[in-house]
mmCIF file of the C-alpha atoms, coordinates in Angstrom:
data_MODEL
# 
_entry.id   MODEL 
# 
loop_
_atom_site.group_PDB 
_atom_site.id 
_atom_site.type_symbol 
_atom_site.label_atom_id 
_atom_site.label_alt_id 
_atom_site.label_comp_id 
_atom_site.label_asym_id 
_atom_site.label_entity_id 
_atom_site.label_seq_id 
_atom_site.pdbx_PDB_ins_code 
_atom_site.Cartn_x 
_atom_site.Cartn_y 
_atom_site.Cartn_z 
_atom_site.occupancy 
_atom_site.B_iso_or_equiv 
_atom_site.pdbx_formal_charge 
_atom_site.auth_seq_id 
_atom_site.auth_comp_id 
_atom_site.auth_asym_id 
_atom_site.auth_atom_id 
_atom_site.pdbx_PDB_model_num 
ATOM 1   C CA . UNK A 1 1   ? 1.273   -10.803 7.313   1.00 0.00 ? 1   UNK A CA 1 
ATOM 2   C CA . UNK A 1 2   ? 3.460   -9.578  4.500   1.00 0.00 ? 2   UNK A CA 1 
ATOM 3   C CA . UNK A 1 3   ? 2.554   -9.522  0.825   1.00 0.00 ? 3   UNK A CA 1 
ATOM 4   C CA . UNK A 1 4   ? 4.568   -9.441  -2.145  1.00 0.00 ? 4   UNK A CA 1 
ATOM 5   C CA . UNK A 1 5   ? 3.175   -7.733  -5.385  1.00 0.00 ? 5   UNK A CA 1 
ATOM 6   C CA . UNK A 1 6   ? 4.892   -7.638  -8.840  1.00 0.00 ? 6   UNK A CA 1 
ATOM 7   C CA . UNK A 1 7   ? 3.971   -5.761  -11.616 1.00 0.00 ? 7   UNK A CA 1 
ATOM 8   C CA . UNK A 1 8   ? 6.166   -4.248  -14.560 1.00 0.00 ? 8   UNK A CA 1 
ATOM 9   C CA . UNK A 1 9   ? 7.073   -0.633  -14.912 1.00 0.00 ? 9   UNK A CA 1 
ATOM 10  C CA . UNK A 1 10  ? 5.368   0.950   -18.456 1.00 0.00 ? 10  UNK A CA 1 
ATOM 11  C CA . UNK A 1 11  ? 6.375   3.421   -21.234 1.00 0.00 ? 11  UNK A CA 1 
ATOM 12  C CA . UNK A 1 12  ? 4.167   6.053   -20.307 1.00 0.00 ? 12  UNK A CA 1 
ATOM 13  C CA . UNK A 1 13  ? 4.739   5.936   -16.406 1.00 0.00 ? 13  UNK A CA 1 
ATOM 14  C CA . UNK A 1 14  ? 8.239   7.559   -17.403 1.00 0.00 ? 14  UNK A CA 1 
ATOM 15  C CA . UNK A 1 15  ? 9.297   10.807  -17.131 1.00 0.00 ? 15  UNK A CA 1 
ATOM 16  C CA . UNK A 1 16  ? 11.372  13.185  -19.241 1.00 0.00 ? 16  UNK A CA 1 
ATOM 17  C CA . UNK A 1 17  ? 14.581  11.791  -17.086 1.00 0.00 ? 17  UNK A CA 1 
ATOM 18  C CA . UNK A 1 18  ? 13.665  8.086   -18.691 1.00 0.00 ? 18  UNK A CA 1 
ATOM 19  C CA . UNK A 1 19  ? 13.233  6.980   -15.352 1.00 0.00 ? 19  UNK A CA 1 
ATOM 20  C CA . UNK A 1 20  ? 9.566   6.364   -13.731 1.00 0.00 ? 20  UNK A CA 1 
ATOM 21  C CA . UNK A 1 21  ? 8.453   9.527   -12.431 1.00 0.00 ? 21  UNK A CA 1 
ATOM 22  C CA . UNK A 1 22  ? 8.052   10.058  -9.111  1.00 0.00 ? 22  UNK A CA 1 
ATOM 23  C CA . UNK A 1 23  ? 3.817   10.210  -9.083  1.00 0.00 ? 23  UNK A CA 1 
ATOM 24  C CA . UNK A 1 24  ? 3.916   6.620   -10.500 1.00 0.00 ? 24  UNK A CA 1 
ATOM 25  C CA . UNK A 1 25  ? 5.264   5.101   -7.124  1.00 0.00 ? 25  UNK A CA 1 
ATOM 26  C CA . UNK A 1 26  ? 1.993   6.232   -5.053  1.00 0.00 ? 26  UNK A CA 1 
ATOM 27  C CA . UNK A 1 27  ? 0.148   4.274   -8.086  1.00 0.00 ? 27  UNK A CA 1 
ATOM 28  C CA . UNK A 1 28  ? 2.345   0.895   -7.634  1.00 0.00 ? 28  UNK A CA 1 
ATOM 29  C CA . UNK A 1 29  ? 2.022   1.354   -3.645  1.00 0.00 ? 29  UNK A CA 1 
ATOM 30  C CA . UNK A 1 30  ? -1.896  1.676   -4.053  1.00 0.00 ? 30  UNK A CA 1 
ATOM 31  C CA . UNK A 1 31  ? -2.362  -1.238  -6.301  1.00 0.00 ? 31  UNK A CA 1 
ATOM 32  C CA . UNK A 1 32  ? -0.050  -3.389  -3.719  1.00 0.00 ? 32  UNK A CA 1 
ATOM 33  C CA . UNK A 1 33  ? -2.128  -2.254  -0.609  1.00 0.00 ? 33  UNK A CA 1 
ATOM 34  C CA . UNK A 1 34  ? -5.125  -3.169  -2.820  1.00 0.00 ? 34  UNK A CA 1 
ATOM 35  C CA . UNK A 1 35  ? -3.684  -6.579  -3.291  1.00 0.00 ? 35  UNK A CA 1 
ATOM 36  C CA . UNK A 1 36  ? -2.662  -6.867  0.566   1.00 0.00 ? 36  UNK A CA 1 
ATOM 37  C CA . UNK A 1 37  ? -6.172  -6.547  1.274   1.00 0.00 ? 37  UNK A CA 1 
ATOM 38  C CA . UNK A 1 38  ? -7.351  -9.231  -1.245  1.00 0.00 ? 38  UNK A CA 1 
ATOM 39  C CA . UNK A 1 39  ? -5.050  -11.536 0.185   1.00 0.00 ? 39  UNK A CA 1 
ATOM 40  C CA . UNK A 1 40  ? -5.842  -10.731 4.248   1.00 0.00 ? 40  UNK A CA 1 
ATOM 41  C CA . UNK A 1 41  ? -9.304  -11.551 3.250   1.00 0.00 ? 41  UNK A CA 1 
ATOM 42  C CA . UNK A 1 42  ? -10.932 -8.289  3.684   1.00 0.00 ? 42  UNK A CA 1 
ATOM 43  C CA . UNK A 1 43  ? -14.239 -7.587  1.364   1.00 0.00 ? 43  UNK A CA 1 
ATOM 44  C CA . UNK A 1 44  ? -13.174 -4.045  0.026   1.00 0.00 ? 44  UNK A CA 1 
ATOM 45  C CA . UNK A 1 45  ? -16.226 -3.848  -1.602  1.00 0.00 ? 45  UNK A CA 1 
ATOM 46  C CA . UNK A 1 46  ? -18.517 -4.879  1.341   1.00 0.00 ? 46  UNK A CA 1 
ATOM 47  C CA . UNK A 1 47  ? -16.817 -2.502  3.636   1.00 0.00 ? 47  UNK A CA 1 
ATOM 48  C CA . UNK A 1 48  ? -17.720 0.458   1.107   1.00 0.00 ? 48  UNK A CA 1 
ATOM 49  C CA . UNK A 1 49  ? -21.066 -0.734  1.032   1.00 0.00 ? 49  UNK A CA 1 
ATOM 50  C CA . UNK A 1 50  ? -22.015 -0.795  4.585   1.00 0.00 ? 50  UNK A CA 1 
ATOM 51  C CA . UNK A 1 51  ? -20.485 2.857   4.593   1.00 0.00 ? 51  UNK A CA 1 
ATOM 52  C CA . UNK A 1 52  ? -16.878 2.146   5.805   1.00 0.00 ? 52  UNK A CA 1 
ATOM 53  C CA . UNK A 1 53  ? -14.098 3.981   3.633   1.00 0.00 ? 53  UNK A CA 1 
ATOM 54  C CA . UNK A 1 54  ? -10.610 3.688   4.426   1.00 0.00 ? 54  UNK A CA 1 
ATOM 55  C CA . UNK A 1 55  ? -8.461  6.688   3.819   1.00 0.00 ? 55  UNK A CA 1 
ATOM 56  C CA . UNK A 1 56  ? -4.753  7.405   3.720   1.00 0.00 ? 56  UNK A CA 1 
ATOM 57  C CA . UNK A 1 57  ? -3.891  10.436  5.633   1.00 0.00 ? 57  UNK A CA 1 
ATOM 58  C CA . UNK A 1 58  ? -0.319  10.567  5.212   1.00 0.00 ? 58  UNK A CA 1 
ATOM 59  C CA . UNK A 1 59  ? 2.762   8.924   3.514   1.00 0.00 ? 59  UNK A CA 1 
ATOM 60  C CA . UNK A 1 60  ? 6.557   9.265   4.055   1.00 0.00 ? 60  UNK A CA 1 
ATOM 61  C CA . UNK A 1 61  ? 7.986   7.820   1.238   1.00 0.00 ? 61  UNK A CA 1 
ATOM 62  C CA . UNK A 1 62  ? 11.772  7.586   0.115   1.00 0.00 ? 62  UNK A CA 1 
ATOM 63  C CA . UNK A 1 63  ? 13.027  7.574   -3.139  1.00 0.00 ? 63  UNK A CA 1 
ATOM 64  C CA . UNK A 1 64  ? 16.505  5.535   -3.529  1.00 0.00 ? 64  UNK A CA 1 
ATOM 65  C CA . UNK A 1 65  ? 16.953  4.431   -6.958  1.00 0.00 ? 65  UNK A CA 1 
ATOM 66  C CA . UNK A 1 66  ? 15.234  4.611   -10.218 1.00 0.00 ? 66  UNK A CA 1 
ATOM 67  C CA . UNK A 1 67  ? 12.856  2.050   -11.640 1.00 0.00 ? 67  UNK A CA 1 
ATOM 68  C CA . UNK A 1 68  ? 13.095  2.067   -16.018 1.00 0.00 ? 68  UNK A CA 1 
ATOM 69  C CA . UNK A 1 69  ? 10.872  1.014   -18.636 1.00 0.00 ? 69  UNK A CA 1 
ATOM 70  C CA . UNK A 1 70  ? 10.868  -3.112  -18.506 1.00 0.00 ? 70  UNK A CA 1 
ATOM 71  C CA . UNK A 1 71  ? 11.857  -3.514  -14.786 1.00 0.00 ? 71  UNK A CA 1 
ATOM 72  C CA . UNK A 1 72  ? 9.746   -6.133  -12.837 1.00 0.00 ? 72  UNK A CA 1 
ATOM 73  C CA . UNK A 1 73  ? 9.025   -4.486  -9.389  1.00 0.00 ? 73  UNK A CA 1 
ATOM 74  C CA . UNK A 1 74  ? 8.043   -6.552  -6.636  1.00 0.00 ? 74  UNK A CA 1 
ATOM 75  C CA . UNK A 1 75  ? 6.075   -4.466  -3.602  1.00 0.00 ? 75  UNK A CA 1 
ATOM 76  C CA . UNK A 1 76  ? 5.929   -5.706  0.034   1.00 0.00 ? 76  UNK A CA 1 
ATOM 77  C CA . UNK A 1 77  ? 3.341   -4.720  2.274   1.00 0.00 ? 77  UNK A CA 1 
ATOM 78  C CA . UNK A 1 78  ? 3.007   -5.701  5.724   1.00 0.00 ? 78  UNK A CA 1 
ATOM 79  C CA . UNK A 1 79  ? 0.784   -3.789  8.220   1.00 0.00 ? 79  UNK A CA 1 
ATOM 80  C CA . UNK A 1 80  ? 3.066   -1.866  11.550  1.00 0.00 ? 80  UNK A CA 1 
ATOM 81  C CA . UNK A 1 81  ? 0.802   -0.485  13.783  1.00 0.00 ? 81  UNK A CA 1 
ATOM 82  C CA . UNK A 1 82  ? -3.761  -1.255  13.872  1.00 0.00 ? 82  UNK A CA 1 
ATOM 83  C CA . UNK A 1 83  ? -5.049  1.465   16.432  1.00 0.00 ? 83  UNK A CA 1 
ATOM 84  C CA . UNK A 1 84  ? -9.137  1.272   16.933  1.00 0.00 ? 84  UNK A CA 1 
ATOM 85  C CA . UNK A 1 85  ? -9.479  3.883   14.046  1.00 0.00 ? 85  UNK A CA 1 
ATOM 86  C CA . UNK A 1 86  ? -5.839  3.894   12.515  1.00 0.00 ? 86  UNK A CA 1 
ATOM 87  C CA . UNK A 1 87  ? -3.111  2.175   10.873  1.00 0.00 ? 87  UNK A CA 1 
ATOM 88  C CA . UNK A 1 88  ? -0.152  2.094   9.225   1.00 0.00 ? 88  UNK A CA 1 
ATOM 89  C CA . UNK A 1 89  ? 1.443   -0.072  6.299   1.00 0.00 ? 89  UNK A CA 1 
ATOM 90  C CA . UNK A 1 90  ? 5.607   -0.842  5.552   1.00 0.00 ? 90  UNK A CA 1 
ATOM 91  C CA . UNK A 1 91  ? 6.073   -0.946  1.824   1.00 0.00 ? 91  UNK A CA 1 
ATOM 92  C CA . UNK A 1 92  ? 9.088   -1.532  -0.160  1.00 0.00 ? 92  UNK A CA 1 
ATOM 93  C CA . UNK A 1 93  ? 9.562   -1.660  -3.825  1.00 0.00 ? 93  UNK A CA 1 
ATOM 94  C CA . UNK A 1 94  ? 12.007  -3.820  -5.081  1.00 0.00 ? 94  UNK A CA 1 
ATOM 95  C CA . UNK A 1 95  ? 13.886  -3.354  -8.086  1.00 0.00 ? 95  UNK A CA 1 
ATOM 96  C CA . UNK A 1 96  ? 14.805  -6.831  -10.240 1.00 0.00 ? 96  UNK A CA 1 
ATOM 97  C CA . UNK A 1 97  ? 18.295  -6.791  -8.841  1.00 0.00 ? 97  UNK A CA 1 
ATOM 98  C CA . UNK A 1 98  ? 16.912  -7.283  -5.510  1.00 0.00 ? 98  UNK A CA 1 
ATOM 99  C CA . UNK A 1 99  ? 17.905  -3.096  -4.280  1.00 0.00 ? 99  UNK A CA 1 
ATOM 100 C CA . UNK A 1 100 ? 15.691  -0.999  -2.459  1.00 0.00 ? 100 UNK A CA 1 
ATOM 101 C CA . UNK A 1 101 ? 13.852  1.204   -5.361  1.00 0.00 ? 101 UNK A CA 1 
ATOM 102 C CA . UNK A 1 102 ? 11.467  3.260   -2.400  1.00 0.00 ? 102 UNK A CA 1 
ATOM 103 C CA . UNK A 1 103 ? 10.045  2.688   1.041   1.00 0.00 ? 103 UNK A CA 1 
ATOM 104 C CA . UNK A 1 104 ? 7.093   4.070   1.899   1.00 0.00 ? 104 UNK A CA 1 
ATOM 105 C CA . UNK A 1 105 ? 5.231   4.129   5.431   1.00 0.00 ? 105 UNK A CA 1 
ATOM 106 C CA . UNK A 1 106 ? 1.523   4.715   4.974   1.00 0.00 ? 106 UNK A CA 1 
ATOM 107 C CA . UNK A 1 107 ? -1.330  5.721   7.119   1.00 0.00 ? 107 UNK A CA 1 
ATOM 108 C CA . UNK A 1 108 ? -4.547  5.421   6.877   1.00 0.00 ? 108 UNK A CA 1 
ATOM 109 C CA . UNK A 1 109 ? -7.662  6.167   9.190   1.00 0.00 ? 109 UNK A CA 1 
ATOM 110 C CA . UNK A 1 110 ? -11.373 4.271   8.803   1.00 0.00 ? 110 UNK A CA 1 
ATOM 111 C CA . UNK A 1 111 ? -13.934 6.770   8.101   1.00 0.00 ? 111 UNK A CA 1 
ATOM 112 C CA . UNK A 1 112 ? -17.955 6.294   8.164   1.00 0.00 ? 112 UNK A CA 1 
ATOM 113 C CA . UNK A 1 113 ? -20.205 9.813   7.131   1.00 0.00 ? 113 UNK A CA 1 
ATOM 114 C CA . UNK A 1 114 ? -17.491 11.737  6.873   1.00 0.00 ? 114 UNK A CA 1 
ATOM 115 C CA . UNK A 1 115 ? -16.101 11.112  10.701  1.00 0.00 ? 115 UNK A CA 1 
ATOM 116 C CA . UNK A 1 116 ? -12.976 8.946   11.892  1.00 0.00 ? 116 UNK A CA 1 
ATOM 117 C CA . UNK A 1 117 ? -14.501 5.606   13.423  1.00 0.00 ? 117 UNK A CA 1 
ATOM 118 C CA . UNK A 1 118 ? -13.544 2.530   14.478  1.00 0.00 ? 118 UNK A CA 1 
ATOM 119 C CA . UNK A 1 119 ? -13.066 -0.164  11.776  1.00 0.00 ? 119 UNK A CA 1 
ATOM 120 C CA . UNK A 1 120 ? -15.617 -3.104  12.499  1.00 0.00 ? 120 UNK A CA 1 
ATOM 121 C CA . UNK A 1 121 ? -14.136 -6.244  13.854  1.00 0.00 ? 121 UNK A CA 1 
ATOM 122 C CA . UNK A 1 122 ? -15.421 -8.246  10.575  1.00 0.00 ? 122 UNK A CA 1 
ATOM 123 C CA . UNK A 1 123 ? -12.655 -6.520  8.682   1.00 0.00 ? 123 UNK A CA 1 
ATOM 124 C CA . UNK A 1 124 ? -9.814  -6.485  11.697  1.00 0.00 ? 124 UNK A CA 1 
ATOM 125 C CA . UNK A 1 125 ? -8.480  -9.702  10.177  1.00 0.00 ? 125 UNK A CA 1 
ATOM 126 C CA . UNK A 1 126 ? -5.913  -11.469 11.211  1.00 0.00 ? 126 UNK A CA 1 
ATOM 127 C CA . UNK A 1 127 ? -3.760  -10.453 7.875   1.00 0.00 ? 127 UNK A CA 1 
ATOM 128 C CA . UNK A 1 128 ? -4.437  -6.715  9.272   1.00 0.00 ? 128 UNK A CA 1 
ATOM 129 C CA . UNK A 1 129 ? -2.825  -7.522  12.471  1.00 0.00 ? 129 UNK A CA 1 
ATOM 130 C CA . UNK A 1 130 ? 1.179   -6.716  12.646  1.00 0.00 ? 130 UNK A CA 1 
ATOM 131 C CA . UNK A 1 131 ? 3.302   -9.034  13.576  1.00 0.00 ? 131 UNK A CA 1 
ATOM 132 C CA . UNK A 1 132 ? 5.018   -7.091  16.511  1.00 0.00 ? 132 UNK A CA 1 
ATOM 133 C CA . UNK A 1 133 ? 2.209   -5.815  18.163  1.00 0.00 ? 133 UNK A CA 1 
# 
Protein backbone atom coordinates (compact mmCIF):
# COMPACT_ATOMS: atom_id res chain seq x y z
CA UNK A 1 0.00 0.00 0.00
CA UNK A 2 1.35 3.43 -0.80
CA UNK A 3 0.12 6.70 0.64
CA UNK A 4 0.37 10.09 -0.53
CA UNK A 5 0.46 13.03 2.05
CA UNK A 6 0.47 16.80 1.22
CA UNK A 7 1.03 19.45 3.40
CA UNK A 8 2.60 23.04 2.75
CA UNK A 9 6.05 24.09 3.78
CA UNK A 10 5.83 27.22 6.62
CA UNK A 11 7.74 30.46 7.43
CA UNK A 12 9.28 29.33 10.43
CA UNK A 13 10.36 25.74 9.21
CA UNK A 14 13.06 27.83 7.16
CA UNK A 15 16.40 28.27 7.77
CA UNK A 16 18.87 31.15 7.50
CA UNK A 17 19.58 29.76 3.70
CA UNK A 18 15.59 30.57 2.98
CA UNK A 19 15.24 27.12 2.24
CA UNK A 20 13.49 24.52 4.81
CA UNK A 21 16.05 23.39 7.06
CA UNK A 22 17.13 20.18 7.09
CA UNK A 23 15.41 19.05 10.79
CA UNK A 24 12.00 19.97 9.22
CA UNK A 25 12.08 16.91 6.75
CA UNK A 26 12.12 14.21 9.74
CA UNK A 27 8.89 16.36 10.91
CA UNK A 28 7.04 16.08 7.31
CA UNK A 29 8.25 12.24 7.12
CA UNK A 30 6.71 11.63 10.71
CA UNK A 31 3.44 13.28 10.10
CA UNK A 32 3.21 11.15 6.62
CA UNK A 33 4.03 7.77 8.42
CA UNK A 34 1.39 8.97 10.93
CA UNK A 35 -1.04 9.36 8.13
CA UNK A 36 0.08 5.91 6.45
CA UNK A 37 -1.02 4.34 9.49
CA UNK A 38 -4.46 6.09 9.65
CA UNK A 39 -5.11 5.04 6.31
CA UNK A 40 -3.79 1.05 6.68
CA UNK A 41 -6.25 0.98 9.43
CA UNK A 42 -4.04 0.55 12.32
CA UNK A 43 -5.43 1.98 15.90
CA UNK A 44 -2.22 4.00 16.93
CA UNK A 45 -3.77 4.77 19.93
CA UNK A 46 -4.97 1.22 20.89
CA UNK A 47 -1.61 -0.22 20.17
CA UNK A 48 -0.05 2.34 22.82
CA UNK A 49 -2.57 1.37 25.13
CA UNK A 50 -2.19 -2.28 25.30
CA UNK A 51 1.65 -1.41 25.74
CA UNK A 52 2.91 -1.71 22.09
CA UNK A 53 5.20 1.34 20.97
CA UNK A 54 6.66 1.47 17.69
CA UNK A 55 10.06 3.01 17.40
CA UNK A 56 12.28 4.18 14.58
CA UNK A 57 15.74 2.98 14.97
CA UNK A 58 17.32 4.34 12.03
CA UNK A 59 16.84 6.57 8.89
CA UNK A 60 18.93 7.11 5.70
CA UNK A 61 17.63 9.99 4.27
CA UNK A 62 18.82 12.04 1.10
CA UNK A 63 18.58 15.48 0.58
CA UNK A 64 18.24 16.51 -3.32
CA UNK A 65 16.67 19.76 -3.64
CA UNK A 66 15.29 22.45 -1.52
CA UNK A 67 11.69 22.84 -0.46
CA UNK A 68 10.76 27.09 0.10
CA UNK A 69 8.25 28.87 1.96
CA UNK A 70 4.70 28.21 -0.05
CA UNK A 71 5.68 24.86 -1.74
CA UNK A 72 2.95 22.10 -1.53
CA UNK A 73 4.88 18.83 -0.71
CA UNK A 74 3.32 15.67 -1.34
CA UNK A 75 4.99 12.52 0.83
CA UNK A 76 4.72 8.85 -0.28
CA UNK A 77 4.97 6.15 2.03
CA UNK A 78 4.80 2.64 1.25
CA UNK A 79 6.08 -0.09 3.64
CA UNK A 80 9.54 -2.42 2.03
CA UNK A 81 10.28 -4.97 4.26
CA UNK A 82 7.63 -6.37 7.79
CA UNK A 83 10.04 -8.81 9.76
CA UNK A 84 8.20 -10.40 13.09
CA UNK A 85 9.62 -7.39 15.15
CA UNK A 86 10.86 -4.96 12.29
CA UNK A 87 10.18 -2.89 9.40
CA UNK A 88 11.01 -0.54 7.11
CA UNK A 89 9.13 2.40 5.20
CA UNK A 90 10.11 4.12 1.39
CA UNK A 91 9.33 7.79 1.58
CA UNK A 92 9.67 10.41 -0.94
CA UNK A 93 8.90 14.02 -0.78
CA UNK A 94 7.80 15.59 -3.70
CA UNK A 95 8.30 19.02 -4.57
CA UNK A 96 5.18 20.88 -6.66
CA UNK A 97 7.08 20.47 -9.88
CA UNK A 98 6.84 16.86 -9.51
CA UNK A 99 11.20 16.49 -8.56
CA UNK A 100 12.48 14.43 -5.96
CA UNK A 101 12.89 17.00 -2.81
CA UNK A 102 14.33 13.80 -0.29
CA UNK A 103 14.04 10.06 0.06
CA UNK A 104 14.15 8.64 3.11
CA UNK A 105 14.22 4.78 4.13
CA UNK A 106 13.00 4.30 7.67
CA UNK A 107 13.13 1.63 10.24
CA UNK A 108 11.40 0.97 12.90
CA UNK A 109 11.24 -1.98 15.53
CA UNK A 110 7.88 -2.83 17.87
CA UNK A 111 8.75 -2.52 21.39
CA UNK A 112 6.59 -3.71 24.61
CA UNK A 113 8.41 -2.87 28.42
CA UNK A 114 11.20 -1.65 27.06
CA UNK A 115 12.18 -5.02 24.90
CA UNK A 116 11.96 -5.61 20.96
CA UNK A 117 8.77 -7.91 20.40
CA UNK A 118 6.77 -9.06 17.91
CA UNK A 119 4.00 -6.70 16.67
CA UNK A 120 0.51 -8.45 17.32
CA UNK A 121 -1.24 -9.75 14.30
CA UNK A 122 -4.32 -7.22 15.00
CA UNK A 123 -2.07 -4.45 13.79
CA UNK A 124 -0.07 -6.57 10.84
CA UNK A 125 -2.64 -5.18 8.41
CA UNK A 126 -2.80 -5.72 5.17
CA UNK A 127 -1.77 -1.83 4.39
CA UNK A 128 1.51 -2.86 6.53
CA UNK A 129 2.28 -5.59 4.21
CA UNK A 130 4.77 -4.59 1.13
CA UNK A 131 3.92 -5.22 -1.98
CA UNK A 132 7.05 -7.31 -3.02
CA UNK A 133 7.32 -9.47 -0.28
Amino acid sequence: MKTKTTLTVRSYELDGYNHVNNANYLHYLEVARSDFMDQAGIDFAALTEEGYMLFVTRIDIQYKTSARMGDVLTIETEPVTLKAVQGSFLQKIYLPDGSVSAEATVYWASVKDGKPCRLPEKYRTEGLKPAEQ
